[in-house]
C-alpha positions as CSV (number, residue, x, y, z in Angstrom):
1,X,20.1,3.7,9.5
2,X,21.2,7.1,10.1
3,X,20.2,8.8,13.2
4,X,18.4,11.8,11.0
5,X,16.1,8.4,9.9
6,X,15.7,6.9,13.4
7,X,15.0,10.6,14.9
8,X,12.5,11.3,12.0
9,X,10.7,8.2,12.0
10,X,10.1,7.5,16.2
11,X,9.4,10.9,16.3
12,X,6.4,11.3,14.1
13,X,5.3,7.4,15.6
14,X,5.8,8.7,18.9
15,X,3.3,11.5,17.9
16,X,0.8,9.3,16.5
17,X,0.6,6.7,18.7
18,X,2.2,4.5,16.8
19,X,5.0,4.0,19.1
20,X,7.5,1.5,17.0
21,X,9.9,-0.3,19.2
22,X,13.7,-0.3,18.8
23,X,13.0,-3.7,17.1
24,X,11.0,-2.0,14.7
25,X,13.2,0.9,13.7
26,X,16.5,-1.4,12.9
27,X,14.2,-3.1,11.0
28,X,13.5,0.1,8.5
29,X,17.7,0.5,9.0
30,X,18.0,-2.7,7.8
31,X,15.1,-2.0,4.3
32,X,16.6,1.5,4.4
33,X,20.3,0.5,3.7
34,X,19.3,-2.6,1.5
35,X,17.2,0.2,-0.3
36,X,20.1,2.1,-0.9
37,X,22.4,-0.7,-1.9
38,X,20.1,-2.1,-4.4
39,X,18.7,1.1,-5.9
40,X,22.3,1.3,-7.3
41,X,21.8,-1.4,-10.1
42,X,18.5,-1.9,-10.4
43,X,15.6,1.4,-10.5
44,X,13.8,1.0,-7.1
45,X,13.3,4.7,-6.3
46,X,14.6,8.7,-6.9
47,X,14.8,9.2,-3.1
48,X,17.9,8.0,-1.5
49,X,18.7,10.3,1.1
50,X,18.0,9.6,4.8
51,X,15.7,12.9,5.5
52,X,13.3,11.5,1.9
53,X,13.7,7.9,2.9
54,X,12.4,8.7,6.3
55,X,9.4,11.5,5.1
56,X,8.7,10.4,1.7
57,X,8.7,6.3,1.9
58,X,8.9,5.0,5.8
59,X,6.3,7.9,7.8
60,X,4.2,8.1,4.3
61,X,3.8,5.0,4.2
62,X,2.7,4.9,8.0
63,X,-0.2,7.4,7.5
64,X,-1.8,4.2,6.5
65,X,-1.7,2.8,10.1
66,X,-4.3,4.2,11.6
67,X,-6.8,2.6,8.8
68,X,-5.4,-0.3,9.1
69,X,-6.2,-0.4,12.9
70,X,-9.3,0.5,12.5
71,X,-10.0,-2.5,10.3
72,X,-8.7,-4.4,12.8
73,X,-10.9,-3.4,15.1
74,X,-14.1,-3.8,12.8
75,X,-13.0,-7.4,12.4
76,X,-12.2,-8.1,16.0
77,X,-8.9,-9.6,15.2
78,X,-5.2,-8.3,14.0
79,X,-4.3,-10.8,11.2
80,X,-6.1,-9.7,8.5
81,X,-5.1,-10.4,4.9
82,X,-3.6,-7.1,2.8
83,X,-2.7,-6.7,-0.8
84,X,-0.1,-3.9,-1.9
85,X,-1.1,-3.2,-5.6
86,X,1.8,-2.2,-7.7
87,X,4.2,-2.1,-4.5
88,X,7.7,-0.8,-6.3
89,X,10.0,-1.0,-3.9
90,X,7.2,-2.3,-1.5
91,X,5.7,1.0,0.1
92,X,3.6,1.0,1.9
93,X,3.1,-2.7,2.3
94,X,6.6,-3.6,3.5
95,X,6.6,-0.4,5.9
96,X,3.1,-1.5,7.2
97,X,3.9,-5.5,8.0
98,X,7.1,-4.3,10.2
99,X,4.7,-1.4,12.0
100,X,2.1,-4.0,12.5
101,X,3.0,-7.2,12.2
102,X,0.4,-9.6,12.3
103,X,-0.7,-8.7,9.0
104,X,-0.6,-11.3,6.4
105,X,0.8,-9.6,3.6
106,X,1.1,-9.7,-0.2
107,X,3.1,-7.9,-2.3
108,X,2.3,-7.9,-5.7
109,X,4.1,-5.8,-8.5
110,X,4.6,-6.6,-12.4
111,X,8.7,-6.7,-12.0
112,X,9.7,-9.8,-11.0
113,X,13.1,-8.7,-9.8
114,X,11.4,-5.9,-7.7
115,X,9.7,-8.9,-5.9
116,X,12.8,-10.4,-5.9
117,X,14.6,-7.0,-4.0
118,X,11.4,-7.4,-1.5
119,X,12.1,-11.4,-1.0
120,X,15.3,-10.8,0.4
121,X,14.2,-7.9,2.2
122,X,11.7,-10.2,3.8
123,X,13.9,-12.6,4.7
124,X,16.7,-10.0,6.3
125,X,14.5,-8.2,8.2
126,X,13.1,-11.9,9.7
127,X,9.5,-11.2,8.1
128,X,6.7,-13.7,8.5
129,X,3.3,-14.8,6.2
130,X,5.0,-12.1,3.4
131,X,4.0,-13.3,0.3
132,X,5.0,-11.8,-3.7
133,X,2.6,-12.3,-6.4
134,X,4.3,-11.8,-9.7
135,X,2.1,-10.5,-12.5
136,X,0.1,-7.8,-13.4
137,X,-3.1,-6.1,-11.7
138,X,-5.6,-7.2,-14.1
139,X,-4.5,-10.7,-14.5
140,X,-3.8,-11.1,-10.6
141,X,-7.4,-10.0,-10.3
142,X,-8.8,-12.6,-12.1
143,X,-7.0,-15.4,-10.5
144,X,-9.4,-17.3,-8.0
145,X,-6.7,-18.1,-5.5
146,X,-6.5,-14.0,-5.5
147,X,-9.9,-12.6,-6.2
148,X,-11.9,-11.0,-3.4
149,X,-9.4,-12.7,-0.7
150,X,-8.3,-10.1,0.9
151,X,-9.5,-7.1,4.4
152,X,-7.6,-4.8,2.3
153,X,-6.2,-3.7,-0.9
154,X,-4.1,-0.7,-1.0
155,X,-1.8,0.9,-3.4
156,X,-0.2,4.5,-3.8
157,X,1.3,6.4,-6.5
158,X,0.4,3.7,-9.2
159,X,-2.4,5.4,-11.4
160,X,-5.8,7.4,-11.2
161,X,-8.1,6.8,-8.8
162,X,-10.8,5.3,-11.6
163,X,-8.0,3.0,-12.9
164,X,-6.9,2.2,-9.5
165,X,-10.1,1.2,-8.2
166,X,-10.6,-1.2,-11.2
167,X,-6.9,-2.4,-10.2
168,X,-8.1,-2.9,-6.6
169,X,-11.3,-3.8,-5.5
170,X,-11.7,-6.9,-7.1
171,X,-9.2,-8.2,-4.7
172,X,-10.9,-7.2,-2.0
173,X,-14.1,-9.0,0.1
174,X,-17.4,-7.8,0.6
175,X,-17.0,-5.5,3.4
176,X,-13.2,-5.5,3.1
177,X,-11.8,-1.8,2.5
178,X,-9.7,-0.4,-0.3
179,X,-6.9,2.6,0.5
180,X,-6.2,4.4,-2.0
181,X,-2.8,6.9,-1.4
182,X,-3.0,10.2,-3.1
183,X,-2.0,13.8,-3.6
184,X,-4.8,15.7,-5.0
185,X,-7.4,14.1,-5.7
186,X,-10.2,16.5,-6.1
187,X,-10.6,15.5,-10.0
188,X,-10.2,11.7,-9.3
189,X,-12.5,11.6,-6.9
190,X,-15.0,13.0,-9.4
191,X,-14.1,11.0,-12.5
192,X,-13.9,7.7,-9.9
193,X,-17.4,7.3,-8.7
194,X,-18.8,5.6,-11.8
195,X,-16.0,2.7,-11.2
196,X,-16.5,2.7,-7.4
197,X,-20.1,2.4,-7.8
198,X,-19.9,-0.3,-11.3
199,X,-17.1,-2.6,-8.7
200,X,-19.0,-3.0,-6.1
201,X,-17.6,-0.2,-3.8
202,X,-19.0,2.7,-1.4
203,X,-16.6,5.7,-0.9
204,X,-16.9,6.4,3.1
205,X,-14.9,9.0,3.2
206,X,-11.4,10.7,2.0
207,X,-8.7,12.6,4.7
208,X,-6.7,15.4,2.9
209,X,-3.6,16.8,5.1
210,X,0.3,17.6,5.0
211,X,2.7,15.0,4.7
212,X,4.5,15.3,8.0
213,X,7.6,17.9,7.5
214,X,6.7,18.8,4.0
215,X,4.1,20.9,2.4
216,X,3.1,18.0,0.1
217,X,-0.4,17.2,-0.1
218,X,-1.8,13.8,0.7
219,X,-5.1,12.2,0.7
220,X,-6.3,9.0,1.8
221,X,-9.5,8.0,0.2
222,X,-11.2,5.1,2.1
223,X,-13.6,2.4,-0.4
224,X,-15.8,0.4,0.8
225,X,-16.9,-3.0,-0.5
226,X,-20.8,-3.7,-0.4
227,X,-21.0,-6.4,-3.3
228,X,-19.2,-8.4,-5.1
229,X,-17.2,-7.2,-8.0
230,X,-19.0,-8.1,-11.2
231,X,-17.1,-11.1,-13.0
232,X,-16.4,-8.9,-16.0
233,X,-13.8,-6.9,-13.9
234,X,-11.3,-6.2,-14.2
235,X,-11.2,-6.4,-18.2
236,X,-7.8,-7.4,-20.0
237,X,-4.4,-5.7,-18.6
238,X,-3.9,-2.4,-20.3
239,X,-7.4,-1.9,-20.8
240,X,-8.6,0.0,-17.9
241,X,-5.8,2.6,-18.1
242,X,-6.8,3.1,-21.6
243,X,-10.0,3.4,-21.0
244,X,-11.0,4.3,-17.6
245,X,-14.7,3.4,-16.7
């Protein structure tokens, strides 16, 4: 990795108390040039210089952290069970298992040779209880080996908030949490509260700030599950983008 990446990336964990160890940061070198290498045959992402891999995938991705430590702290235990929803090129879940990394990840995305990129990835960077789920969000939902299994679902940049939360919160147990990465979300939040409310989910609250070193705006809207997801949810892939509840 670069030393504009390394610089970049302890700094703002350094500032945050997120304080990633040397370990740690060759471990984003290591994703970071794979990345790279890969995005040149196969479409992984538009940002492949070191300043937008550090700002705009790695310390994006770890503005998640400090949710995920505080779900750790309402379970009393670090290994909980997390589900990336339409990961890509596997942010933020891939970023988030080296940051903290007893969580027992899945990474589930509708490529199969995206999951493939991330297997490998996994296995270079010496990963453990990493797990890729090929298939879509609505099918994947439905599956009883996946269905309300997991602390937390999260998922950024995939679709609207009303669509995402029909993507996500049947995954996710009663009093597990749901983190939803935006920009603005002032509209979504609006047109989401229907689906919150029909899947079984309590908004607690939504943080809006600056992504670190940009002037990009970012919100992280934190779902709570009260109930059980109704068993008619999530209807048949393609149906609740077309039709959002």
């Amino acid at each position: 990795m670069s030393q504009v990446i390394k610089d970049l990336v302890r700094a703002y964990s350094e500032k945050e108390g997120i304080g990633l160890n040397e370990e740690q940061l060759e471990q984003l070198s290591v994703y970071a040039q794979m990345l790279v290498k890969t995005n040149e045959v196969m479409n992984l992402t538009n940002i492949t210089d070191d300043e937008g891999i550090a700002v705009r995938h790695f310390i994006d991705s770890l503005t998640l952290v400090p949710y995920i430590k505080e779900e750790q702290k309402r379970a009393g235990h670090e290994d909980l069970s997390i589900v990336d929803v339409g990961t890509g090129a596997g942010f933020p879940g891939v970023v988030l298992k080296i940051a903290l990394p007893k969580l027992r990840l899945t990474l589930l995305d509708s490529l199969n040779k995206r999951l493939n990129f991330l297997n490998e990835v996994s296995i270079a960077l010496g990963l453990t209880d990493v797990k890729t789920v090929h298939g879509r969000a609505e099918d994947a939902g439905r599956d009883a080996g996946l269905r309300e299994k997991f602390d937390i679902s999260c998922a950024r940049a995939v679709a609207s908030l009303p669509v995402l939360c029909e993507y996500c919160l049947p995954f996710v147990k009663t009093e597990g949490a749901f983190l939803a990465m935006k920009g603005n979300v002032d509209e979504e939040e609006q047109a989401s509260r229907k689906a919150i409310d029909v899947l079984g989910g309590k908004k607690e609250k939504t943080d809006k700030f600056l992504l670190p070193g940009t002037d990009m705006n970012r919100s992280i809207v934190v779902v709570r599950k009260v109930r059980p997801t109704p068993k008619a949810y999530p209807r048949q892939a393609g149906k609740p983008s077309k039709s959002p509840l």
